[in-house]
N, C-alpha and C positions, 0 to 999 in steps of 0.2 A: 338563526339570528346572529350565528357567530362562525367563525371559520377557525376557531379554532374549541379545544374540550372544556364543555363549562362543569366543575365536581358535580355531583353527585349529592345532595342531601339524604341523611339517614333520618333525622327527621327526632333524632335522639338526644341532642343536644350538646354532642361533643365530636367533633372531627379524630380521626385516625391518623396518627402519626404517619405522613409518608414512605416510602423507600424512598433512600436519597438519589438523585441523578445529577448525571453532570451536565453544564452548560443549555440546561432546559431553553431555558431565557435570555442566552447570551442573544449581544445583538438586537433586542428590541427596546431599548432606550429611546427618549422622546426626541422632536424633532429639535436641534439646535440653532441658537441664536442668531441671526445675522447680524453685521456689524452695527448697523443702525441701534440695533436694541440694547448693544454693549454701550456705547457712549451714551445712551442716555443715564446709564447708572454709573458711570464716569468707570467702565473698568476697559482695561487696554482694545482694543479695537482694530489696531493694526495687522489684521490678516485680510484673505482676498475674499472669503465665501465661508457660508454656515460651513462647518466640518475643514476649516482649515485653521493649521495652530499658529500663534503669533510667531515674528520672529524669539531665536533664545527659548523655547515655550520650558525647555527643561530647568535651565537655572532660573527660570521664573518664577515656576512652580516649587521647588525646592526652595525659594527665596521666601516664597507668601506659607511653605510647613513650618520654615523656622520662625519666621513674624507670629505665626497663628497659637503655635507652641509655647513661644516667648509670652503672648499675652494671654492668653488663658494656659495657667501653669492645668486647668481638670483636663485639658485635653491630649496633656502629655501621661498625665497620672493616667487616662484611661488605654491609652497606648501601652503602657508598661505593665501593667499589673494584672492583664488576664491571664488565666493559667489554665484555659482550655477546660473549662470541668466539663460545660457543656448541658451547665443549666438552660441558659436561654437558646438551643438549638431547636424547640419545638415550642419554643413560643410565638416565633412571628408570623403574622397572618397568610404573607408572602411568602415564605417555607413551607406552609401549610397546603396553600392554595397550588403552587408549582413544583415544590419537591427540589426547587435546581440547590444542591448543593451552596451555592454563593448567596443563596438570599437566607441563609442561617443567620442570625445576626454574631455570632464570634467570624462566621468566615466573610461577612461582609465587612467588618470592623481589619479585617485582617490583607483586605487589600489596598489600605493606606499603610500600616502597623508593620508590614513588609516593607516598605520603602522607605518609613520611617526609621525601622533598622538597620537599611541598608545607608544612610546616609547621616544618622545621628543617633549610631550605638556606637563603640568602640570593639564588640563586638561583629556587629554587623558589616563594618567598616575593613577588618581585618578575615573574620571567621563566616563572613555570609550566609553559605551553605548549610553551620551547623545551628544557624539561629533562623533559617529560613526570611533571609534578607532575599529582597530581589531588586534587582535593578530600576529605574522608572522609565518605563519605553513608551514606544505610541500605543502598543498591544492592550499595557497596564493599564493607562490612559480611558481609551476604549472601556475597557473594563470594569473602572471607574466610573465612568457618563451612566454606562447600561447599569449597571447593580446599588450603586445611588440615588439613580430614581427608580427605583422599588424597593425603596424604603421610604414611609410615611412618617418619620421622623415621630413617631407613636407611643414609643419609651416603656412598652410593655415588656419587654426582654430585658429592661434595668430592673425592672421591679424583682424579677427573678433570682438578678445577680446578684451572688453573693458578695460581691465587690462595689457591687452599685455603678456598673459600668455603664453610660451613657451614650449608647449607638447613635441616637439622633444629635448627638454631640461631633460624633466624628465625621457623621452623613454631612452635615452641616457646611464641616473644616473642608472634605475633600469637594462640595460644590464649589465653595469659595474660591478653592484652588482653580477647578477645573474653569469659574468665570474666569479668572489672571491669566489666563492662556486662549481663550479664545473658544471653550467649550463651555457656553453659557447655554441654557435652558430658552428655550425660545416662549413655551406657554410665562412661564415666570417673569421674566426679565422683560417681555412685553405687557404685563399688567401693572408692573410698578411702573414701567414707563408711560404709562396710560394715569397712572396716580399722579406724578409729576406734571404731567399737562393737564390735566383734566379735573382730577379729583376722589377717582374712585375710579375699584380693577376694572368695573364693565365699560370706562369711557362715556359714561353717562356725562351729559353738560346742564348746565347749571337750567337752561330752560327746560328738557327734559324732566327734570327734576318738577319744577313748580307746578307743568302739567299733570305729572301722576300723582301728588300731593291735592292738589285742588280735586281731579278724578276721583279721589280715594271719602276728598271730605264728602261729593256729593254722591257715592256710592253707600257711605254708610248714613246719611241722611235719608237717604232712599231704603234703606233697610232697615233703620231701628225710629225717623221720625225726629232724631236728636240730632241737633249740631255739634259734633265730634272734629275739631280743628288738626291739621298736621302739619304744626309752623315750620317754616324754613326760612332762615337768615334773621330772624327776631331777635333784637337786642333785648337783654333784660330779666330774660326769664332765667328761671332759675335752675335749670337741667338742660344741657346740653346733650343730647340722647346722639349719640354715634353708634350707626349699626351699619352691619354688610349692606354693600350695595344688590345687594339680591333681594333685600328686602321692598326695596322701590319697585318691581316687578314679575317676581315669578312665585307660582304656589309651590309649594306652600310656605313661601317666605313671607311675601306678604300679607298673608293673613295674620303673621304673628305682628307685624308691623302695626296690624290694626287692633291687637291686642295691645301692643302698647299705648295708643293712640288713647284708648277707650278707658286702661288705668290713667294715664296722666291727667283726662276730663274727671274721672270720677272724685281722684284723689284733689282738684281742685289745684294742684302742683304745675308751676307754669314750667310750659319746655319749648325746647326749638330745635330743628336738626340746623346741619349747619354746610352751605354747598361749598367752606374748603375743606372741611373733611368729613364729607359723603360718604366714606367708605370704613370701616372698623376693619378691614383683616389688614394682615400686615407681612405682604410676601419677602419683604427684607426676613424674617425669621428663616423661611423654606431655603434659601439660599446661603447662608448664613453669616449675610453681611452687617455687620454692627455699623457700619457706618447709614448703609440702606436702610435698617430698623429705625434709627435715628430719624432720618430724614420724613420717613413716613407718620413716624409719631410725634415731632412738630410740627405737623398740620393741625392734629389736637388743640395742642398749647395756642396754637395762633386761633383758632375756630375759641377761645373758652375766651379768651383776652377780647377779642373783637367783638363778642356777641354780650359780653362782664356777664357771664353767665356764674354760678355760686358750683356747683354741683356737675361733674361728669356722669354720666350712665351708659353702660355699651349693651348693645341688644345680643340676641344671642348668634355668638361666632366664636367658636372653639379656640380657636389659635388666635385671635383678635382679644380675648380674655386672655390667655395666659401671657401674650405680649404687656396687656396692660394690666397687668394683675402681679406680672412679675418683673417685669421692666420698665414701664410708662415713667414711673417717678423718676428713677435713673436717667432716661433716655429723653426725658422732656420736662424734668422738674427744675425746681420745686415747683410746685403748686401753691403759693402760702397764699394768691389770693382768692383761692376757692374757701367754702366755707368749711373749714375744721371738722364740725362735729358731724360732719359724713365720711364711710369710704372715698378714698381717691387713689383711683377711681372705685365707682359701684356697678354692681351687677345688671341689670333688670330684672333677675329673678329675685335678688338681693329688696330691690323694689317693692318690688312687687308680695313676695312674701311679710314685707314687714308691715304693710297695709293691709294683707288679708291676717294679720294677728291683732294687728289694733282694733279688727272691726267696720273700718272704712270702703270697703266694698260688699255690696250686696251681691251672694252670688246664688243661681240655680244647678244644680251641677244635673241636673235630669235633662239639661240641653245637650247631654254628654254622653247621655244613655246609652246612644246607637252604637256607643263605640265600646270595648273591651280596650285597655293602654294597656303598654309595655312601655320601657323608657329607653333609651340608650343612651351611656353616659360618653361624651364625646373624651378621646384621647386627653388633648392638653389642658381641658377640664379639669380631667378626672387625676392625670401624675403632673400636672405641671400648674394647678395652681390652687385659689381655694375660695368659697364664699360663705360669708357669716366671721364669726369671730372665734370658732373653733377650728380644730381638723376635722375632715370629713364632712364640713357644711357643704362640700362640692358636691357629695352623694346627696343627702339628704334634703335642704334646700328644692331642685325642680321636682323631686318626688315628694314633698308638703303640698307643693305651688297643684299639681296634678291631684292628687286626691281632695285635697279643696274644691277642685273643679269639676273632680269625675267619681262618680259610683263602684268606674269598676277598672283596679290596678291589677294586674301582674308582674312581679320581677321577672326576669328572666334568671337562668342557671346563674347559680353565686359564682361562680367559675369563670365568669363569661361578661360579671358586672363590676360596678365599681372602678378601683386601681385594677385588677385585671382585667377590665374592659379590654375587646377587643374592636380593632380599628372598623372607619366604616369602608375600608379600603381607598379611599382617595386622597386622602388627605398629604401634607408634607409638599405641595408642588405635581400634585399625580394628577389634578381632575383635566385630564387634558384627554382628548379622544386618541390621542396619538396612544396611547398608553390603556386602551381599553383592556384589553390582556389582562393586564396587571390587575387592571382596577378589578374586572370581574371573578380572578384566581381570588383575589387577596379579600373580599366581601365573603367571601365561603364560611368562618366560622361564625362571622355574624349572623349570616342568614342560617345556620344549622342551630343557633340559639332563637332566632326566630320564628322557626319552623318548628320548633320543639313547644315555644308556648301557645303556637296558634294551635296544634295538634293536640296538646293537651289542656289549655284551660285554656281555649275560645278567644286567643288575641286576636283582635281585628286590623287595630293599629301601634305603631311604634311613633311614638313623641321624640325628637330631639331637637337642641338647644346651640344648634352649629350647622352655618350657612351650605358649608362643604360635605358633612353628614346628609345635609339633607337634598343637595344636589346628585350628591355617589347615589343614595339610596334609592331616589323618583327614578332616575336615571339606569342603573343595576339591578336592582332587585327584580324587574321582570325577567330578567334571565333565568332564577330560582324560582318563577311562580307565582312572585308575588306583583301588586299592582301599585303604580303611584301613587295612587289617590290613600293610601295603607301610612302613610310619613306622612307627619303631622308636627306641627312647632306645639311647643308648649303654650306660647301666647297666643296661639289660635283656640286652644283648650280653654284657657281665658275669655276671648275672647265673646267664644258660646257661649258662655256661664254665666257672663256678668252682666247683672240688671244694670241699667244706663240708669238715673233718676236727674240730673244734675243738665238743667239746663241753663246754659252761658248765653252774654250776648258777645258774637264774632266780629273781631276788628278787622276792619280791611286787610289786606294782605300788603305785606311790599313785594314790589316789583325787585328784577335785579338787581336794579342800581340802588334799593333801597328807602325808594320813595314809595308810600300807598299810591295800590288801584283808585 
């Protein structure tokens, strides 16, 4: 199934520190941008072909470390202040998984940190050699594109740091650079560009949309007898539901889709999706363009205002949450004419849990039987942001929402969950095939946490709460044995469980232009 060596599970639940090697991985970085896909995110464009650098591409680059520097003073602080202990060397998935030396996260931090000193230490600038300055060539360059993306911007090697060093900080700074030169990412920079025209990463268009929406009402009328609505472009109602565009058609996304569909009917709570912004993730983050982030998260603000919608809610998308969870207000506020006395934005589990406490959903959780859970806490989740009104409602929170629904939970290894979760390997810009390698090395301590609870307490399935989790995982995890059909959304758990009782009567639908059928 692979042409290249897929690890080895022990089946024990914790991976063996490698032998380091060198340059394992050099060289397999994803395919790069063509120019087309540059101008659409307005970054320089001026070279002849994917793999060729702008004119100047050095002083431009050095131009966009010192702008990146100047405005976030954390990304210089993290530049300066490692001292090599060598905490986080055996925490990234991708060290784990490939052994190569450079996907350590101090030595991946340390091939921007090198040029950094060589061009804005006083040190570096006179003494090079003795502060391990380097030059910034095409080589470095190279080096750069390759060992940046294999890194899922995951932030599980900060949590380690004694300094609280932020790799996916600097991963971030050296994409940004490498777009200013002409070394843009081709899977990435062609899905935003696909959000600027269209609406969402998959290019999905607006009648596309109203098709699998209508599909979806008369499939679950076919199956539960109830009219269950999934409005789109509806003025008025009072929740604004923005989720990955995965969830309009593939399993098991959309199942959770219809999870949500089946709380907003119950709870009697009007909603509407909205086709300008179709899509919750937000790959300005993976790139690390604030201007990009920007741009993608006023689609929001315009989708809330056009629709005088009260209420945001985002379905479940790992990096689409901690975008709006830790930057949406920022990046698209204020909000003051939403209604106050909700998060803004809110969860869907957020949702959802605080109706399964009031009492307003009736559920069976014996529809749930067949299955044994596990949960996996998705990366930007779990360190990058939070739900409920404590710390740690991000752990607790989908594992309420799941034992509500299901009979039979298992954690996984403590080790292995939570703020130490580890990644599902795709994530950060990686789910691209060109990058199967990677994605398959770097899945490895996942699935040896997974393989550890199905071996010893009977897991069947793994729940998560992230579009991209759950793409790597259908996707990967047959590599280790396991089966698609095993990944499961939480609001699919949901959606088994919950007795429908609440019958509505269905208003015509509008049309694109916004007129009723």
């Amino acid at each position: 199934m692979a042409d290249y060596e897929v690890p080895k599970l022990t089946g024990e639940g914790y991976c063996e520190v490698p032998a380091v090697r060198d340059d394992v991985m050099k060289g397999k970085g994803p395919y790069i941008a063509k120019p087309d896909f540059q101008t659409a995110l307005h970054f320089p464009a001026d070279f002849d072909a994917a793999g060729s650098l702008v004119p100047n591409w050095k002083e431009r680059a050095l131009d966009k470390m010192a702008d990146l520097k100047g405005r976030y003073r954390s990304l210089q602080v993290f530049l300066d202040i490692c001292v090599k202990c060598g905490a986080c060397t055996d925490k990234c998935h991708y060290f784990i998984g490939t052994s190569d030396a450079k996907n350590m996260p101090v030595a991946r931090q340390d091939l921007l940190r090198k040029v950094y000193r060589r061009y804005f230490t006083f040190a570096g600038k006179y003494f090079p050699k003795l502060v391990g300055a380097t030059d910034l060539t095409e080589e470095v360059l190279a080096d750069w594109y390759n060992y940046y993306h294999q890194c899922s911007q995951c932030r599980r090697c900060s949590v380690f740091c004694p300094y609280g060093i932020d790799t996916a900080e600097i991963s971030m700074a050296a994409r940004e650079i490498l777009d200013h030169v002409g070394y843009g990412q081709k899977y990435c920079n062609e899905i935003i560009g696909k959000v600027f025209k269209i609406g969402n990463n998959l290019g999905l268009p607006g009648p596309a949309l109203f098709d699998t929406v209508e599909g979806l009402e008369e499939d679950v009328e076919a199956d539960t007898g109830i009219k269950v609505r999934f409005p789109l472009d509806e003025d008025g109602a009072e929740v604004l539901l923005v989720t990955p565009s995965a969830d309009f058609f593939a399993e098991p996304h959309i199942d959770g889709l219809i999870g949500y569909a089946k709380v907003f009917h119950e709870t009697g709570v009007t909603w509407t999706m909205s086709t300008i912004a179709s899509e919750a993730g937000n790959f300005g983050m993976f790139i690390g363009s604030y201007e990009t982030m920007r741009r993608v998260s006023l689609r929001v603000r315009e989708a809330a205002i056009k629709h005088k919608v009260k209420r945001i809610v985002f379905g479940e998308c790992g990096h689409a949450w901690r975008v709006a969870y830790s930057f949406l207000n920022t990046l698209a506020g204020p909000f003051d004419f939403l209604d106050q006395r909700y998060p803004i934005p809110q969860h869907i589990l957020e949702f959802t849990w605080s109706h399964i406490q009031a009492g307003n959903l009736q559920i069976d959780k014996t529809e749930n039987d067949d299955k044994v859970l596990t949960f996996h806490d998705s990366c930007n989740v779990a360190r990058g942001s939070r739900m409920g009104d404590y710390p740690g409602g991000q752990f607790d929170i989908p594992r309420h929402v799941i034992r509500a629904v299901c009979n039979n939970f298992v954690d996984m290894p403590a080790d292995t969950i939570h703020d130490a979760t580890f990644c599902c390997g795709g994530g950060g810009g990686l789910l691209t095939d060109d990058l199967m390698e990677i994605r398959v090395k770097g899945i490895q301590p996942r699935a040896e946490a997974l393989k550890h609870v199905t071996t010893h307490n009977g897991v069947t399935h793994m729940a998560a709460i992230c579009a991209i989790c759950k793409s790597q995982f259908t996707k990967v995890l047959p590599y280790y044995g396991f089966t698609m059909d095993q990944i499961v959304s939480v609001h699919q758990l949901v959606s088994n469980a919950l007795v429908l009782q609440r019958q509505v009567s269905v208003q015509a639908r509008p049309d694109e232009d916004g007129d009723e059928d």
